[in-house]
BAVO-768274 format. One line per 5 residues: their letters; for each residue x, y, z of N, C-alpha, C. Coordinates in nm, 2 decimals. Layout:
<recs>
A = X Y Z X Y Z X Y Z | ... $
</recs>
This chain:
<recs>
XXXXX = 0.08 -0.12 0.00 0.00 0.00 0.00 0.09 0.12 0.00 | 0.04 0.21 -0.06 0.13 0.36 -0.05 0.06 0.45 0.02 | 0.09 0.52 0.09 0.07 0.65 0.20 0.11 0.76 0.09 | 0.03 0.88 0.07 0.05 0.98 0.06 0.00 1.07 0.16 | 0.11 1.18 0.18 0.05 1.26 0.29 0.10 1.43 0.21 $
XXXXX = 0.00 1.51 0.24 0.00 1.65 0.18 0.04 1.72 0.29 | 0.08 1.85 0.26 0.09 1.96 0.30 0.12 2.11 0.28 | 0.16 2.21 0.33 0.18 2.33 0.23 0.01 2.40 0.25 | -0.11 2.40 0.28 -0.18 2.44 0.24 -0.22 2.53 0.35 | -0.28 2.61 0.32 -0.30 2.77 0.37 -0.39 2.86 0.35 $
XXXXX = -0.40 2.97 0.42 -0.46 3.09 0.37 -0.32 3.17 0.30 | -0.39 3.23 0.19 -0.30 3.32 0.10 -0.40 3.42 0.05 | -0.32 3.54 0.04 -0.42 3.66 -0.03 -0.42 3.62 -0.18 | -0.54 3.70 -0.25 -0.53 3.70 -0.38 -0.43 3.74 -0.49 | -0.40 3.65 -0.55 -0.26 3.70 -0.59 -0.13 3.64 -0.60 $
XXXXX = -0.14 3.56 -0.49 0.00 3.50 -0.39 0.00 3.41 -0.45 | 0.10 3.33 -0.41 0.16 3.19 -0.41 0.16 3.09 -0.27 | 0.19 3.00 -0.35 0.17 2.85 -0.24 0.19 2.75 -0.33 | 0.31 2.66 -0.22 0.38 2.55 -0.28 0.32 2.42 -0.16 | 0.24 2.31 -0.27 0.18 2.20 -0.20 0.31 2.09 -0.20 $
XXXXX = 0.32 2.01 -0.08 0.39 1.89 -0.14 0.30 1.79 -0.11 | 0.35 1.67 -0.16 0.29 1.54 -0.12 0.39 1.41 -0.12 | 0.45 1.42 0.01 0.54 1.26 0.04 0.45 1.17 0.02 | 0.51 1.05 -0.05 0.48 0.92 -0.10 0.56 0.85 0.01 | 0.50 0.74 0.04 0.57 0.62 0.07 0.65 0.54 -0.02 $
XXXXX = 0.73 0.41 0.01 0.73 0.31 -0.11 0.84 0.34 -0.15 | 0.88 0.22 -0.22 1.01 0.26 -0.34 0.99 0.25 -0.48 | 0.84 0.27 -0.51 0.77 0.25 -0.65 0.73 0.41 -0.70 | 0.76 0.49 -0.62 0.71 0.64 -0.64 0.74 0.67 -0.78 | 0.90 0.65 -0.79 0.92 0.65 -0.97 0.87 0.63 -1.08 $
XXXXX = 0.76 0.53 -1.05 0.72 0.47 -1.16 0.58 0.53 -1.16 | 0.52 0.62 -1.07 0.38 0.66 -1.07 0.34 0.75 -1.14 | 0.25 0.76 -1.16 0.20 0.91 -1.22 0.15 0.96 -1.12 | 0.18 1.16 -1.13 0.11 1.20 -1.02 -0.02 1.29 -1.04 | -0.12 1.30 -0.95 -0.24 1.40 -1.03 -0.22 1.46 -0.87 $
XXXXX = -0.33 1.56 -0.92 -0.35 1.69 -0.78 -0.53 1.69 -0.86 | -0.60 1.73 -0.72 -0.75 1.72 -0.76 -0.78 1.84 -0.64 | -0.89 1.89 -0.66 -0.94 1.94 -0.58 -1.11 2.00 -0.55 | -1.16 2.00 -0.48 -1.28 2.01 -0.41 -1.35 2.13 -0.34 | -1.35 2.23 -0.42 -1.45 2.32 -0.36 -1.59 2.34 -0.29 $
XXXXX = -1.61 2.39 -0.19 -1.73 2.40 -0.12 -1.84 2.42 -0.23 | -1.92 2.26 -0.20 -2.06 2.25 -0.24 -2.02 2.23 -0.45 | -1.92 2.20 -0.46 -1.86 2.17 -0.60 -1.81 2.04 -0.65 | -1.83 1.93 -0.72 -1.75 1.81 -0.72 -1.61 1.84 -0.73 | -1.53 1.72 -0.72 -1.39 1.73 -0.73 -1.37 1.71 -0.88 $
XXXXX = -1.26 1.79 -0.90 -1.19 1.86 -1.04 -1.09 1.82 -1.08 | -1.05 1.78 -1.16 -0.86 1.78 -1.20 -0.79 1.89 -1.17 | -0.65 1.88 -1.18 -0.64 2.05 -1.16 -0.51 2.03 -1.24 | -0.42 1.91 -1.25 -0.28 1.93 -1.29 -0.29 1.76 -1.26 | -0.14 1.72 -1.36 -0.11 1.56 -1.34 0.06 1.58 -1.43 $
XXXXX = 0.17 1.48 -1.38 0.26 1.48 -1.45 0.27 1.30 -1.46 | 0.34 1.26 -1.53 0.37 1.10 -1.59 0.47 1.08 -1.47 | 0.54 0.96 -1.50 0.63 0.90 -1.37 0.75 0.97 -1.39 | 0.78 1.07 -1.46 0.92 1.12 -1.49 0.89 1.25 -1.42 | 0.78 1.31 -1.44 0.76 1.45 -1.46 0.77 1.51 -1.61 $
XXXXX = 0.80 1.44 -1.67 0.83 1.49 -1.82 0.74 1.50 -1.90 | 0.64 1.49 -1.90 0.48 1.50 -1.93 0.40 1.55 -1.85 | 0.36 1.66 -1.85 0.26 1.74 -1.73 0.14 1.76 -1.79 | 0.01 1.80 -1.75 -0.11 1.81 -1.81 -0.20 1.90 -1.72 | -0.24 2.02 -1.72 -0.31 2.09 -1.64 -0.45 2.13 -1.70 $
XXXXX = -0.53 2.18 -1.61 -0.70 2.23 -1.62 -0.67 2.36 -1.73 | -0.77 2.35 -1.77 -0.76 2.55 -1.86 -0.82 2.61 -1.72 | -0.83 2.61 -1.61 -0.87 2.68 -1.54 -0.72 2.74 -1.45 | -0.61 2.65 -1.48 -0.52 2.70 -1.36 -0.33 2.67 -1.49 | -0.39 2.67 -1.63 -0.32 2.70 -1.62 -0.21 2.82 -1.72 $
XXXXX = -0.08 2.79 -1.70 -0.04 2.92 -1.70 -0.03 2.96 -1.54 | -0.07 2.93 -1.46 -0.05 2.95 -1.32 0.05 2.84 -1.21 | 0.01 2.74 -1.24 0.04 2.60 -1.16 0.10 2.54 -1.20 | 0.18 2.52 -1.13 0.30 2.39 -1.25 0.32 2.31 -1.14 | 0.34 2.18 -1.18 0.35 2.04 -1.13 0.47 2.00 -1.20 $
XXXXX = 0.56 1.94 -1.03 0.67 1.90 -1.08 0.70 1.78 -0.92 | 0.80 1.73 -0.95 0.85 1.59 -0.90 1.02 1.62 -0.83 | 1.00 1.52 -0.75 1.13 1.52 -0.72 1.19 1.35 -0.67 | 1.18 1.25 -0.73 1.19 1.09 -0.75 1.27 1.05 -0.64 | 1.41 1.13 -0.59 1.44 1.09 -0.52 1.46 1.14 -0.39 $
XXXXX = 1.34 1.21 -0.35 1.22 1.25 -0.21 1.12 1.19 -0.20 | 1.08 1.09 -0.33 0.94 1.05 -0.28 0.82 1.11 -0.28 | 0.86 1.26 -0.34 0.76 1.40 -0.31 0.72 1.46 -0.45 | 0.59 1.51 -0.49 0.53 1.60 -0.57 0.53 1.68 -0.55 | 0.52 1.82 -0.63 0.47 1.94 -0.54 0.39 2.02 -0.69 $
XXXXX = 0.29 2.15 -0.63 0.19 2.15 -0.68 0.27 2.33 -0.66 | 0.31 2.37 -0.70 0.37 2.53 -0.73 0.18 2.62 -0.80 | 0.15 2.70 -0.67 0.02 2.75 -0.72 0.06 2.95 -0.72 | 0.07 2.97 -0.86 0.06 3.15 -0.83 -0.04 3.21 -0.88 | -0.04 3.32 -0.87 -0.15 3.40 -0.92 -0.27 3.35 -0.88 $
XXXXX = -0.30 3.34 -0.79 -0.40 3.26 -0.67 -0.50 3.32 -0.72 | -0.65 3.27 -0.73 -0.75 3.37 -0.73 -0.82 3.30 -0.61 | -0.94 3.37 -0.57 -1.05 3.30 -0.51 -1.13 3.21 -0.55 | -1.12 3.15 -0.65 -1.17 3.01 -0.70 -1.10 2.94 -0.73 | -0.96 2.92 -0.66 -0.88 2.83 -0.60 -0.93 2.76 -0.46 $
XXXXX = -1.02 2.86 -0.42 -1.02 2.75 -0.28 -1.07 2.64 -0.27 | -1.03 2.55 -0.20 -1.11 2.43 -0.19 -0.97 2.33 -0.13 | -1.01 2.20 -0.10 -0.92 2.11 -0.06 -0.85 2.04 -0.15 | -0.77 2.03 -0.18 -0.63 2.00 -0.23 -0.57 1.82 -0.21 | -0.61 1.76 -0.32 -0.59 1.61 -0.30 -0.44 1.56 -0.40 $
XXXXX = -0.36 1.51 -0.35 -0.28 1.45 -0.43 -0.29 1.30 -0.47 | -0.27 1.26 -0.57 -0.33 1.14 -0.57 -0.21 1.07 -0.70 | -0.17 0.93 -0.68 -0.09 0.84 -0.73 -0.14 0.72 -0.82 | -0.07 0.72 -0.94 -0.15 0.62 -1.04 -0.08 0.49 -1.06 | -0.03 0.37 -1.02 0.03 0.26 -1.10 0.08 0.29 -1.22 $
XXXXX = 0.01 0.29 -1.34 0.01 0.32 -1.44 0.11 0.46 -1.46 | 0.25 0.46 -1.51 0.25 0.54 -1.51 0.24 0.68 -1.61 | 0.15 0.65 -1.70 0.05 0.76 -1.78 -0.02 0.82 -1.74 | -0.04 0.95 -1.72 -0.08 1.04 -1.65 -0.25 1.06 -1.71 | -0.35 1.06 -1.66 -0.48 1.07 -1.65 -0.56 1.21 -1.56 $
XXXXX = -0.66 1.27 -1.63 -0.75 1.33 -1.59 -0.87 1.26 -1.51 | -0.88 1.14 -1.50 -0.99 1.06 -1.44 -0.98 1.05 -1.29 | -1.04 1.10 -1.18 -1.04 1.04 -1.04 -1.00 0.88 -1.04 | -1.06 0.79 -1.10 -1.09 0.65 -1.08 -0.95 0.60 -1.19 | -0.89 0.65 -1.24 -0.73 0.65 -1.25 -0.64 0.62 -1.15 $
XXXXX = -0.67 0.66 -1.05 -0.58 0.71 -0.91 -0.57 0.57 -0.84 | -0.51 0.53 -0.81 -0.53 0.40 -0.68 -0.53 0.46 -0.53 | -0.40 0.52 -0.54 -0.38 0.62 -0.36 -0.38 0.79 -0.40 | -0.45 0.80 -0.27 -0.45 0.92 -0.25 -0.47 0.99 -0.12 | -0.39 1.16 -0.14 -0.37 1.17 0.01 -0.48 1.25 0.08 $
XXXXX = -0.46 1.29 0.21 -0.55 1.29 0.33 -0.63 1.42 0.27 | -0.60 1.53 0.20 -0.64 1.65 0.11 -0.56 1.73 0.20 | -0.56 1.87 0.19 -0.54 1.99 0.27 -0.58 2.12 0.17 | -0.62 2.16 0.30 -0.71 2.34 0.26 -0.64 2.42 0.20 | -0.68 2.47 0.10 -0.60 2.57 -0.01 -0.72 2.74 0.05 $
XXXX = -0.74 2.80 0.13 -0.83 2.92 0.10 -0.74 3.06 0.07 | -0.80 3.13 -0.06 -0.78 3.26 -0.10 -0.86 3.34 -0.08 | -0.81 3.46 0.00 -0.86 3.54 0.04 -0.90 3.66 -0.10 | -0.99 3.74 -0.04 -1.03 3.86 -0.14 -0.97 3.98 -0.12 $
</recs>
C-alpha cells in the first residue's frame, strides 16, 4: 500500500503563491504518475494538474493554467503543486493522488492512492 500525505496548504491573499507537497511512501514512487485534484465547497472534485512518472509529461485544467505547475522530485518521494497568481476560486481542498500506471490521467478513478487532502483558501 502507499501513503501519501500532503501539506503546504494555507490561507494566502489573492494574488499570492503557495507550494503543495505530497510525500509518498514506497520505493515504486518512480514509476507513478502523479495527479493533484481538488474540491470546492458545495462543487464536485476537479482535476487540476497531473505529470507522468518522470515528470516529463505534465497536463493541467484550462482553469489554472499558466498559473500552476507540477513537478517531482523521484528521489524524495515528493510532488509538489507550485500555485501562483491565486485567485478565489482556488479554494477548496487539495488532493494528491498516485497512479500505477505510469501515464498520467485526468480521471479520479485512475488514481489508486491518495492523500488525506489539505485546505487551499484565497482570500479577497
Amino acid at each position: 500500500q502507499v501513503q501519501l500525505v500532503e501539506s503546504g496548504g494555507g490561507l494566502v491573499q489573492a494574488g499570492g503563491s503557495l507550494r503543495l507537497s505530497c510525500a509518498a511512501s514506497g520505493r515504486t514512487f518512480s514509476t507513478y504518475a502523479m495527479g493533484w485534484f481538488r474540491q470546492a465547497p458545495g462543487k464536485e472534485r476537479e482535476f487540476v494538474a497531473a505529470s507522468n512518472w518522470s515528470g516529463r509529461t505534465t497536463y493541467y485544467a484550462d482553469s489554472v493554467k499558466g498559473r500552476f505547475t507540477v513537478s517531482r522530485d523521484n528521489a524524495k518521494n515528493t510532488a509538489y503543486l507550485q500555485m501562483n497568481s491565486l485567485k478565489s476560486e482556488d479554494t477548496g481542498v487539495y488532493y494528491c493522488a498516485a497512479r500505477k500506471n505510469g501515464l498520467l490521467t485526468t480521471t479520479p478513478g485512475g488514481y489508486e492512492y491518495w492523500g488525506q487532502g489539505t485546505q487551499v483558501t484565497v482570500s479577497s
